[in-house]
C-alpha positions in Angstrom: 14.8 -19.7 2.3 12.7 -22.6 2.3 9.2 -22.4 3.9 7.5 -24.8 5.6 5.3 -27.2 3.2 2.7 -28.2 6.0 2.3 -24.7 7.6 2.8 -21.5 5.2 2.5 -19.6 8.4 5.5 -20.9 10.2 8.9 -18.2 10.2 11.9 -20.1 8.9 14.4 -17.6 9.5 14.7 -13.6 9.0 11.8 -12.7 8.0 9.9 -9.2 7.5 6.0 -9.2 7.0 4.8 -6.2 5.4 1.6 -4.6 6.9 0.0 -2.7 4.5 -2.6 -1.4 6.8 -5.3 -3.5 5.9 -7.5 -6.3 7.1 -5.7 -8.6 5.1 -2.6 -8.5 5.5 -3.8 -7.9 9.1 -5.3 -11.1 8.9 -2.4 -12.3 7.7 0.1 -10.8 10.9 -2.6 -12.4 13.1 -1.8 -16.3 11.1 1.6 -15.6 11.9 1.8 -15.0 15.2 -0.6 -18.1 16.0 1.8 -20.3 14.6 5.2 -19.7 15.8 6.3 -20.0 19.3 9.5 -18.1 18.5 9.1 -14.5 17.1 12.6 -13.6 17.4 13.4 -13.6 13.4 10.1 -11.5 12.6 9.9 -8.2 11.7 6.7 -6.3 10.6 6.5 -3.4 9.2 4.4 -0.5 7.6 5.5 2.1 5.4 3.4 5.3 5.7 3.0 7.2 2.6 1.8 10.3 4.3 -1.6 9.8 2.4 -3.1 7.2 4.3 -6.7 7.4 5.7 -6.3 8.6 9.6 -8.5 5.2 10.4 -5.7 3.0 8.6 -3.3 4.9 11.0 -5.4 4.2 14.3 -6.1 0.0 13.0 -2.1 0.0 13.2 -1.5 1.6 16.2 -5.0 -0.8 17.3 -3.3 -4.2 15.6 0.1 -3.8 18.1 -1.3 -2.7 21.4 -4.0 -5.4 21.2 -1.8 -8.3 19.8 1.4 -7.4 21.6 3.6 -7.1 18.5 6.1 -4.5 17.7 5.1 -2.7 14.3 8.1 -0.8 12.8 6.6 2.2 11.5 8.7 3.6 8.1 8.7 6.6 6.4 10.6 7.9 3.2 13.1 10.2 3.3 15.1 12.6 1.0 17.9 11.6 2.4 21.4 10.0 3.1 19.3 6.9 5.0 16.3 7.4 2.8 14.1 6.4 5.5 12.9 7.7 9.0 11.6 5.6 11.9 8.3 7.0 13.2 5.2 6.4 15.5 1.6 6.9 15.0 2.0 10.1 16.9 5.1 11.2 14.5 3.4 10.3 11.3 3.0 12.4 8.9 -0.6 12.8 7.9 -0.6 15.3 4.7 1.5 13.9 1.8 4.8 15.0 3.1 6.8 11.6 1.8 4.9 11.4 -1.2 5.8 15.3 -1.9 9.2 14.8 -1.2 9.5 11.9 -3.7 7.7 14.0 -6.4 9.6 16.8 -5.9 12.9 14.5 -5.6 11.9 13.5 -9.5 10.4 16.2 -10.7 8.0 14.5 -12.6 4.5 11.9 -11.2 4.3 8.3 -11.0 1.8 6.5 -13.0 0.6 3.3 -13.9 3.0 2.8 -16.3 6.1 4.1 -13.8 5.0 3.4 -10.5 7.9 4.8 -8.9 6.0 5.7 -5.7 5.8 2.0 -4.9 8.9 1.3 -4.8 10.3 4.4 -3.1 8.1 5.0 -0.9 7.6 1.2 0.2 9.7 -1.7 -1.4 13.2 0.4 -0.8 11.9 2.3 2.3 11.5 -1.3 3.6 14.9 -2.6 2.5 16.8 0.4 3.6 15.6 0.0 7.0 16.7 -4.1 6.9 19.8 -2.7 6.0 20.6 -1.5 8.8 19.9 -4.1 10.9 22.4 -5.9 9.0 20.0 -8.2 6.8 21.7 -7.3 3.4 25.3 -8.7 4.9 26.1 -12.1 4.5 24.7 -14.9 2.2 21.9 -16.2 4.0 18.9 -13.9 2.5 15.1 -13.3 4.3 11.5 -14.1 3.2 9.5 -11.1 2.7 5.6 -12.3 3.7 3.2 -10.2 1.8 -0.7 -10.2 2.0 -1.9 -11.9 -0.8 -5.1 -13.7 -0.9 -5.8 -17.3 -3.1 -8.3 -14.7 -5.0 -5.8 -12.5 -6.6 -5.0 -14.6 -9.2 -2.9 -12.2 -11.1 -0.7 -10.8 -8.2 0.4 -14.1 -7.1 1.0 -15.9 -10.4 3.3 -12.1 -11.3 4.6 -12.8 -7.5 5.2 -16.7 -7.7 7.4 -16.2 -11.1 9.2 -14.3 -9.9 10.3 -15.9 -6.9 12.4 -12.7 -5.7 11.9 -9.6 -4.7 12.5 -6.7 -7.5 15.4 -5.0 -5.3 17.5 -8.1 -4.3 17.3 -11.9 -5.1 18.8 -11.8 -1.4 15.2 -11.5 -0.4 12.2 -14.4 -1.1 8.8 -13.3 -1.1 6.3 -15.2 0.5 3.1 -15.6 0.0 1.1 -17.4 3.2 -2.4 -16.2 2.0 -2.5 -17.8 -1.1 -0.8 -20.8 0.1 -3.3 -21.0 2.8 -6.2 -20.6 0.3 -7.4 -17.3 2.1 -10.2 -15.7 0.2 -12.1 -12.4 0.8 -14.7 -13.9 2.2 -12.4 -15.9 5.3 -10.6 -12.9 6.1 -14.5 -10.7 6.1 -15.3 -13.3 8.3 -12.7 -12.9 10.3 -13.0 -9.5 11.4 -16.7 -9.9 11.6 -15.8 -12.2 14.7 -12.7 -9.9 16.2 -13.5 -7.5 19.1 -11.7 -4.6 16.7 -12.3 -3.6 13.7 -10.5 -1.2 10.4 -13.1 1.7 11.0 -13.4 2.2 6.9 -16.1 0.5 5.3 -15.8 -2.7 2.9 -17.8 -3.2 -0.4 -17.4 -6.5 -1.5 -14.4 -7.6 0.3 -12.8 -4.0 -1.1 -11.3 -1.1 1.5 -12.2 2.1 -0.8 -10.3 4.4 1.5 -7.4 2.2 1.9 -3.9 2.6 1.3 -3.4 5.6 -0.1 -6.6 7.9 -0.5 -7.0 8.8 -3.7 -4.2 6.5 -5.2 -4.6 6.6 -9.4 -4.1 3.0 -9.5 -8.4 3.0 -8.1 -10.4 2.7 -10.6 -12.1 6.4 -11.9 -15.7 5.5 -10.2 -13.7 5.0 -6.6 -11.6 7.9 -6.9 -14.4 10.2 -7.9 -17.1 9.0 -5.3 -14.5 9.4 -2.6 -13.8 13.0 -4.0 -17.7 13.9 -4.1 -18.3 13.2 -0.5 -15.1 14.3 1.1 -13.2 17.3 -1.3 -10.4 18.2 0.7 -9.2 14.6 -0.3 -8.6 15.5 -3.9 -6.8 19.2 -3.1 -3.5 17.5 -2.7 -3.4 15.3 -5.7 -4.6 18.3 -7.2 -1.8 20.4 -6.4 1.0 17.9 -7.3 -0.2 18.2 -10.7 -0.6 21.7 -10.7 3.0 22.0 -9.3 4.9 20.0 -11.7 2.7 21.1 -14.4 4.6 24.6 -13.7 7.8 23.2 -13.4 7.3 20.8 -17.0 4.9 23.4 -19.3 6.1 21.4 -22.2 6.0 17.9 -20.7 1.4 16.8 -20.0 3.0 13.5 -19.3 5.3 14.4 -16.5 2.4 16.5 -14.8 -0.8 14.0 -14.9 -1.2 10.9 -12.3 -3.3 9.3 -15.3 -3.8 10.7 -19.2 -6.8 8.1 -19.7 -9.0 9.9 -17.4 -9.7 13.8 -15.9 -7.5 14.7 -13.8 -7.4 15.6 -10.3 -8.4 19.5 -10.7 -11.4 18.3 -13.2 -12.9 15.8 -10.6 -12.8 18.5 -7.7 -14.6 21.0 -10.6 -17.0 18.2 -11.7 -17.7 17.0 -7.8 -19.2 20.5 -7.7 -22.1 20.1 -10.1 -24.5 17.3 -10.7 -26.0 14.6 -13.3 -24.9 14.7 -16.3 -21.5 15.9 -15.8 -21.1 13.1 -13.5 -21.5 11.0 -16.4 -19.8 12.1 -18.7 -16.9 12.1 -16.2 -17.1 8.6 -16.0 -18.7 7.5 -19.1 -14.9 8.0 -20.3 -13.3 5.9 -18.4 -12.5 2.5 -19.0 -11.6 1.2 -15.4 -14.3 2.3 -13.3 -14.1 -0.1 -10.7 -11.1 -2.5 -10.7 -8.0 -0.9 -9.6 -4.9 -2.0 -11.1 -2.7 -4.4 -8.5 -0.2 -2.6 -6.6 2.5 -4.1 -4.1 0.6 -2.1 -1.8 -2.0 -4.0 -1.0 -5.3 -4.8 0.9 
């Protein structure tokens, strides 16, 4: 489809807009629905990943009550459909997706195969426009995602592209950086709003969001999140443990990341003190910039 060249906001069509979660693309719902008098071709949605922060769960539930717009909330499924349709009461709020995909493949995503991306998101996503029919027919969507003018890398990988990954049925939009959003607008944006994402922002970054402990954050963020809240880390934890037991020949199957400790190491580090601490980090070579995801803000 062709968008608008005077208003990157305006719906031309069928189109989905995916929410991560996140003040962004937030932000970026909020553009939309300013600009448009007809919503009837819209759908938004959010894929839960079963490891989001409980805060990112109640700005969701916050963002549709207060703005009046229907959020179609989407889970993965091991299953014929692949997907489930749930609510912020029905969400699942300990892994379960994400477990089911690991134990599906038998082996962990990393930055290398980021398979939980596109399971758990991306195809959730499309499996659910499927059934509304989208995928028939020659006519094709746009697919808004909530890119800023700042993340030079995602959009330039986005923009050559042109499609998405799973269908050249489906354009991908990006409104942000067409608009020229930068951190700073869309900070100042929710600094102004009555409601708020209740997790806190360091330079225009969400620590907690998406998905907690994600291994596309850089080492420093993971570990500081693990040190002040454990229980966090105990999940990632066991994944590796558990397909560590299933693959005892195969390290690579059984580690989020090889560049850095794993999950079991930070919970046994976050333990002591000093030094340690350090070291941890002192062998890491991405300590703050996580690697871009299709997840998001």
């Amino acid at each position: 489809m062709i968008q608008s060249a005077s208003n990157p906001y305006r719906i031309n069509g069928l189109t989905a807009l995916s929410f991560s979660g996140g003040r962004t693309s937030a932000y970026m719902l909020r553009q939309v629905l300013d600009h448009n008098d007809d919503l009837s071709d819209l759908v938004v949605l959010f894929a839960n990943t079963g490891k989001e922060h409980e805060a990112t769960l109640e700005f969701v539930r916050e963002v549709g009550e207060r703005w009046g717009v229907r959020i179609v909330w989407l889970e993965y499924r091991d299953t014929d459909t692949g997907f489930e349709q749930v609510s912020f009461e029905t969400a699942s709020r300990n892994g379960e997706p994400f477990e089911a995909l690991i134990n599906k493949r038998r082996y962990l995503p990393n930055p290398v195969t980021r398979f939980c991306t596109v399971e758990l998101k991306i195809r959730t996503m499309h499996r659910y426009l499927k059934t509304l029919g989208w995928a028939e027919g020659d006519e094709g969507w746009d697919q808004m995602v909530g890119i800023r003018a700042d993340e030079h890398r995602r959009v330039a990988k986005i923009r050559a592209r042109g499609t998405s990954t799973e269908t050249p049925k489906e354009s991908m939009r990006l409104p942000l950086a067409d608009a020229d959003v930068t951190v700073s607008i869309v900070g100042r944006f929710w600094r102004e709003q009555a409601f708020d994402l209740r997790l806190p922002s360091v330079n225009g970054k969400t620590l907690l969001g998406n998905c907690d402990l994600c291994f596309l954050k850089g080492a420093g963020q993971v570990f500081s999140i693990i040190a002040t809240d454990r229980p966090r880390g105990a999940w990632w934890a066991r994944m590796e443990a558990e397909i560590q037991a299933i693959q005892p020949r195969s390290s690579n199957a059984a580690r989020f990341r090889f560049d850095r400790a794993n999950y079991q190491q930070m919970l046994d580090y976050s333990e002591q003190q000093g030094s340690l601490f350090e070291q941890l980090l002192a062998g890491s070579s991405e300590l703050d910039e996580p690697a871009a995801c299709f997840c998001g803000d």
